[in-house]
N, C-alpha and C positions, 0 to 999 in steps of 0.2 A: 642798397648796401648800407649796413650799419656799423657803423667804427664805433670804438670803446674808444676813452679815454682812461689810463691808469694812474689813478692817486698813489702816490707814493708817503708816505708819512712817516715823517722820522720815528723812532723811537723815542717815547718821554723818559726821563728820569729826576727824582723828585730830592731835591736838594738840603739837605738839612743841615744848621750851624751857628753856633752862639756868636753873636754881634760882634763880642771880640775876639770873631775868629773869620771875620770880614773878609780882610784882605787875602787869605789863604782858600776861602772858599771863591772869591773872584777869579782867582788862578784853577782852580780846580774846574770851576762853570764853564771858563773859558776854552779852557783844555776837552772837556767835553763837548762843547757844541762844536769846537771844530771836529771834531773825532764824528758830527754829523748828530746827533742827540738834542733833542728838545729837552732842557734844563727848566723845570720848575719849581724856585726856590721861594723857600718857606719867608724869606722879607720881602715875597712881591703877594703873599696871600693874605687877606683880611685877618685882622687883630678883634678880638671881642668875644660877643657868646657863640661868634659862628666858628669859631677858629677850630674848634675840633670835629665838626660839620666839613670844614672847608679842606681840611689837613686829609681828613679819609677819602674824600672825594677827591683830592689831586691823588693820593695813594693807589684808589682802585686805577687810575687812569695810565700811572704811571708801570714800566715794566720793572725796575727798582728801585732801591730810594741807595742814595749814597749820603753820609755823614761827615763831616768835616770833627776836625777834635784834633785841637794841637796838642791838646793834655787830656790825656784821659790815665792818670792815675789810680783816680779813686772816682767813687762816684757820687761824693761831694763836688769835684769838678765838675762836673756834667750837666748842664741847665734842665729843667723840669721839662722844659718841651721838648728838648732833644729826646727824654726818656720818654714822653708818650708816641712820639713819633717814632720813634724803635719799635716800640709796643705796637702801634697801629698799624705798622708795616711788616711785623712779625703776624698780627695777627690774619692780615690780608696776605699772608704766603708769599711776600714778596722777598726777594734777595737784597742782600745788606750790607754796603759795603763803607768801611767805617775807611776813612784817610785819615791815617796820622804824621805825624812830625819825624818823628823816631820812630824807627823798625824795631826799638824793642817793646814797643808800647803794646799794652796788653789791656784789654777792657775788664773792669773788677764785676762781671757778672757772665752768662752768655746766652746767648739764643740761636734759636737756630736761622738757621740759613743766614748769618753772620760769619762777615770777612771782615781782619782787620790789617789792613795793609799800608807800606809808607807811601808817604807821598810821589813815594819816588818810582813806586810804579803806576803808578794812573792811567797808563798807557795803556797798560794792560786790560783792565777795567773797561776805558772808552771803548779800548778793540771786543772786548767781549761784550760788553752792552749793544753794540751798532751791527754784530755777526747774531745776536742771538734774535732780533726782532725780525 
């Protein structure tokens, strides 16, 4: 008689957020892993020539990438890496979901498969990230 055992594995989701946008993205990682979600954020990935090596490989792995951005104004605001990390998860078809401060916050460009939502729903988000895996 042969018995399986079933790996279950969370869903990944791949964390992006400007340093000083720290404490807000702690609260967001947090909120998501309990919601059941493997959270891999871009200050636990190697810094150097591998970084954009390193950033598309957590991307493919992951099932979407969510963004922190307390201010997304303009996009002067916006750190260079947050932009290629957009790019590289736009370009890997992945879903995108931007968290912001203010619900009236609106991002100064778009892409697709981009959400831009307050913080104040992330609930929602978790719940759809952990039903859609």
């Amino acid at each position: 008689m042969t018995t399986r055992t079933m790996v279950t594995t969370r869903p990944e989701v791949f964390l992006s957020f400007a340093m000083s946008d720290r404490e807000m993205a702690d609260e967001v990682a947090s909120d998501l892993s309990r919601a059941g979600l493997d959270v891999v954020r871009v200050d636990e990935l190697g810094t150097g020539s591998e970084y954009t090596d390193t950033v598309r490989s957590a991307l493919r792995r992951s099932a979407a990438m969510v963004v922190v951005l307390s201010d997304a104004s303009s996009a002067h605001d916006i750190p260079a890496g947050i932009l290629f990390e957009i790019g590289a998860a736009a370009g890997a078809g992945k879903p995108i979901y931007v968290i912001v401060q203010k619900s009236t916050a609106k991002l100064p460009f778009s892409v697709p498969n981009l959400q831009v939502l307050p913080i104040t729903r992330l609930d929602e988000v978790a719940r759809q990230l952990s039903q859609a895996a």
